[in-house]
N, C-alpha and C positions, 0 to 999 in steps of 0.2 A: 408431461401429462401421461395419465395411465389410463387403458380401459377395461372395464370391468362387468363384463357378464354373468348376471344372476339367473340361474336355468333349471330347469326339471320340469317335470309335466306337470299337466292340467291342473289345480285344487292345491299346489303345493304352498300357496305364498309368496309368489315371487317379484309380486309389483307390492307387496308388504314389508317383505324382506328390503326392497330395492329402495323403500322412500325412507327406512328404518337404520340403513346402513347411510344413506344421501344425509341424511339429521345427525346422525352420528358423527361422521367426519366433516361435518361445519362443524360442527361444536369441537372438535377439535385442533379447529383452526383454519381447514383446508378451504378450499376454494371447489365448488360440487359443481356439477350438472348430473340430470338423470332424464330420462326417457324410457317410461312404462309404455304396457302393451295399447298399443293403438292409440298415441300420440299421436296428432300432427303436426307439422310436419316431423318428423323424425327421420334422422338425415341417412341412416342405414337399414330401413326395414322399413316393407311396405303393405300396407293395406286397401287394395282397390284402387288398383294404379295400371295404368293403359301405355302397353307397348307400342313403338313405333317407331320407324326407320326413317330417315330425315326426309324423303319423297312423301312417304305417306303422308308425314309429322305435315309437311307443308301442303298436302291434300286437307287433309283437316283445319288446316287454319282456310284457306280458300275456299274449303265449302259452309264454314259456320264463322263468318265473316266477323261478324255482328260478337261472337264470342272471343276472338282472335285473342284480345288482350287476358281475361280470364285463363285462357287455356296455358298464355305462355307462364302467364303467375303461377299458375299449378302445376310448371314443367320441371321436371330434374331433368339438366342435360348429363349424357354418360358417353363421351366418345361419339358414333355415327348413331347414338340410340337416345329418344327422347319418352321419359315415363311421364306420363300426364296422371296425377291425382286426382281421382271424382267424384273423393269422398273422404267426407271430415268424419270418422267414428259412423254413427248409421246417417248423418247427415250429406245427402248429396250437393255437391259445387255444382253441377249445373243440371237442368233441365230437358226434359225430351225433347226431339231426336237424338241430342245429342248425348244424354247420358246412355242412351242404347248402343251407339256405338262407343263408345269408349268403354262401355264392361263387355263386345264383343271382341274387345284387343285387350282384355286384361291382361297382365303381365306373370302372377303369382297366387291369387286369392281364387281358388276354382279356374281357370280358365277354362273356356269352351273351348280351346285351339289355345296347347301350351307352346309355347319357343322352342324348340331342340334342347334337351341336357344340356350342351355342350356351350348354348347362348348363355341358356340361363343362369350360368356360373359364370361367362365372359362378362356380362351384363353385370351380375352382381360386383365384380372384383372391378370394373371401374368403379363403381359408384361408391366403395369406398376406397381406392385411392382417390379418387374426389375429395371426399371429405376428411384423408390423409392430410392431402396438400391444401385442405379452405382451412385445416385446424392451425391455427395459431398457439395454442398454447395456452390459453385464458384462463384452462383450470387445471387444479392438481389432479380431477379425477371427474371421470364421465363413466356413470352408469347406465346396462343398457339392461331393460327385461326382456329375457327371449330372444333375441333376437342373432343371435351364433346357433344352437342348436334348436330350439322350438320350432320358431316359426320354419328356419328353411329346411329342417326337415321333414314339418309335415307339406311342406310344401315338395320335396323331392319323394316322400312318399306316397304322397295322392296324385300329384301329375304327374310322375316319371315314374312310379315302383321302383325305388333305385336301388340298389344290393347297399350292403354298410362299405364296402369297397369306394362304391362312388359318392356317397355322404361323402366319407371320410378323405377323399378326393376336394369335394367342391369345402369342405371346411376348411382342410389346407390351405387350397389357394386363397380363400378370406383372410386365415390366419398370417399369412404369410404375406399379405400386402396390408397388415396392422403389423410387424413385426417389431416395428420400431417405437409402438407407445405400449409397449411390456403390456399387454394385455395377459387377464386374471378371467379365471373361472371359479364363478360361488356355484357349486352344485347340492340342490335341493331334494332331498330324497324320504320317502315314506315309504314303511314297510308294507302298508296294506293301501296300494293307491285307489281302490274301490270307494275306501271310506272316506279318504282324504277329498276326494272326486265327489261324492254327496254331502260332505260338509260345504266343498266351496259355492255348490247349488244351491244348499240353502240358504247362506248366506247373501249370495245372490240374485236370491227370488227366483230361482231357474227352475225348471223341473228336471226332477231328479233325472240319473245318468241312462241311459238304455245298457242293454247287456253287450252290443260290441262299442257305446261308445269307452264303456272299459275296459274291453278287451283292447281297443285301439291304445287304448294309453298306456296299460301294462305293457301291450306288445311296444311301447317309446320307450318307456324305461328299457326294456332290456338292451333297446338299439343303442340307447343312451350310453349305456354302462358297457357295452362293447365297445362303440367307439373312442370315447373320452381318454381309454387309454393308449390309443395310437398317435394322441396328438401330443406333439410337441408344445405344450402351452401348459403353463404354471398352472393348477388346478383344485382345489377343498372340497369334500362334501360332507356334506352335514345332513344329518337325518333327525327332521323336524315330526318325527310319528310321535313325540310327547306333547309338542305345541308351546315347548319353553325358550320360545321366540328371544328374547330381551335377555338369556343364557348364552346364547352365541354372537350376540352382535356387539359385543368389545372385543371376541376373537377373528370376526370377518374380519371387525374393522384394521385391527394387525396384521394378520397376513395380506390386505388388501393394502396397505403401507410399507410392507416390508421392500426393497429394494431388489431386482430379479437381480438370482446368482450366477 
């Protein structure tokens, strides 16, 4: 099995890109999974999910009793650390009091009170050797959107301010306990991300961008394109600023089949 993250910023296409490559390689034979952004559950990436250390974890099952069984169905265990999910996409799993605490123990999405740096890559690097060792093998190929550079960077750049030194640290150690399913990087790139970033708005229905939330994302690209070449991981980009999408996805689809050298 191979995994394959599809990445670039915001308006780029990459849950497009990600179902367009998944359709491709059935069609030619493989055996797919894919996991776009804010999937649930998706077994590597989280979206409003609630930390907690196994006293706590068991404080919370004891005080919302009545929820017990709910809460453990929505738990990923990670070593001494239990994330509870409490929210399907904008759909909340459960109800007040207790959705108030469980977004005051968020793990990664805003939190009010982040975990240390130093947790929240510990934390991360179980949970997928987790699902290292729950993978059997079932497919030839598991795509992920986002979910290597997007999400946990702006998640290290909003809670942590982290230098590209410490990214480039906490991707490591991800990369490095996937080492062994040959993971691939499809990197998505546009020359003028302002406009790319208002197309995907309107497409969206969204209103259009403010002026740092493009500043924010230019300023990703650059971090993007700094890091990507310190990592040891197989890697493509492709610059999608013509929109001739269905022009590079018989060549994703080969390098994302080729056999690591």
């Amino acid at each position: 099995m191979r995994l394959v993250f599809i990445e670039g910023v915001s308006g780029v296409g990459k849950s497009t890109i990600t179902q367009k490559i998944c359709d491709k390689l059935s069609e030619q034979g493989f055996s797919v999974n894919r996991w776009l952004e804010f999937d649930f559950p998706n077994p590597i990436d989280f979206y409003c999910t609630a930390y907690f250390k196994q006293d706590s974890y068991s404080n919370l099952l004891t005080e919302f009793s009545e929820y017990a069984d709910d809460i453990k169905a929505n738990t990923v265990a990670a070593g001494d650390v239990k994330l509870v999910r409490y929210y399907n996409r904008k759909i909340p799993l459960f109800t007040k009091p207790l959705l108030d605490v469980l977004g005051k123990h968020e793990f990664c999405y805003r939190p009010s009170n982040p975990v240390p740096l130093l947790e929240y890559t510990r934390v991360y690097k179980m949970v997928w050797e987790k699902f290292v060792q729950e993978t059997s093998g079932g497919f030839d190929f598991v795509l992920f959107d986002g979910a290597l550079f997007h999400h946990p960077i702006n998640d290290l750049r909003s809670n942590y301010n982290a230098s590209c030194d410490k990214i480039i640290n906490h991707i490591k150690t991800l990369l490095n306990t996937i080492d062994t399913l040959s993971p691939i990087v499809i990197y998505l790139s546009a020359d003028n991300v302002s406009e790319r970033l208002r197309k995907a708005r309107i497409s969206r229905e969204e209103t259009p961008p403010s002026v740092e939330q493009i500043h924010f994302w230019e300023e990703r690209k650059r971090i993007d394109t700094a890091v990507m070449p310190k990592l040891s991981v197989q890697h493509y980009f492709y610059d999608i600023s013509r929109e001739n999408w269905d022009s590079f996805i018989d060549d994703m689809a080969k390098n994302i089949t080729k056999m690591r050298g």
